[in-house]
Phi, psi and omega in degrees: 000122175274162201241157176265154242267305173273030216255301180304323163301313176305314159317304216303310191318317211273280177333317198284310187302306195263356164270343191264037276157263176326291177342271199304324156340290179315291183276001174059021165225153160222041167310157186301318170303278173327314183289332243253301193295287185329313181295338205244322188274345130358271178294299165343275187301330143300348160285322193261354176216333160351293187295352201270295195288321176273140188228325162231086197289005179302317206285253201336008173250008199300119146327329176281329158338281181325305199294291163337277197311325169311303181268030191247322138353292172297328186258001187266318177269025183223329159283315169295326181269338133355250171340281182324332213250299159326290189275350160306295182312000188252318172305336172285316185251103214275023212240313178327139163285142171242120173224108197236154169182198193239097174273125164269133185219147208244158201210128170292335180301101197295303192294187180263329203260011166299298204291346176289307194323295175321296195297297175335282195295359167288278159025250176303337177286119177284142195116310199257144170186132195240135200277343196185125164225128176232106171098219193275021179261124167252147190250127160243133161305132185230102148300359187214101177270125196238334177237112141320351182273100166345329215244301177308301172315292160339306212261349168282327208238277201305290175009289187289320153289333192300326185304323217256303177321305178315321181285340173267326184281316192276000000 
């Protein structure tokens, strides 16, 4: 496969945009000192890692991406806030079942940094942790494990993201 002329730059460019992006999240200010350091420790790391993270930098100019990821939003804090609502009541209420155990589930997402997105946001959804992925299968941690079956257990814990992730990664 041949690379256009500008690809690695473009890579360095894109890894730069989105660690000063992370930076300025992080500390929440934007005095000239912070931006100044956030830039440079930024670039550092886009000179120095750029070719390893970015893999298809074409994708971030794509728009519908963006769009997918916009309504992907809404529905991750809507999944999340769920959970937090789940495993409160279940602490409140000791009658509830807690059956924690370790589930597999299999994910449609091809890319990698889909599938780190994915294991993240299971993850971050309380009840859910995800211990290990390999090819397209991830072990999640379950506090309330209800299905044992791959096809089922997937489509309860993956389902609600995967769809939107695949359109934005894949």
């Amino acid at each position: 496969m041949r690379k256009w002329y500008w690809e690695d730059e473009v890579r360095k460019i894109i890894l730069i945009f989105w660690s000063l992006i992370v930076w300025l999240l992080l500390t929440w200010t934007l005095n000239l000192q912070n931006v100044i350091v956030g830039g440079v420790v930024a670039i550092t790391v886009g000179l120095i890692f750029g070719n390893l993270f970015v893999t298809a930098p074409l994708k971030i100019f794509q728009f519908r991406r963006w769009l997918w990821f916009i309504l992907y939003i809404p529905v991750f804090i809507w999944e999340m806030t769920k959970a937090n609502f789940d495993v409160a009541y279940r602490v409140l209420h000791p009658k509830l079942p807690i059956t924690p155990g370790i589930v597999k589930v299999k994910t449609k997402i091809k890319s990698e940094m889909g599938k780190v997105i994915l294991a993240n946001s299971i993850t971050l959804t309380p009840g859910t942790f995800t211990i290990d992925l390999k090819d397209e299968y991830l072990y999640i941690h379950w506090i309330n494990v209800r299905y044992k079956d791959i096809e089922k257990a997937t489509q309860e814990i993956v389902g609600r993201f995967e769809k939107y992730l695949i359109k934005i990664f894949d």
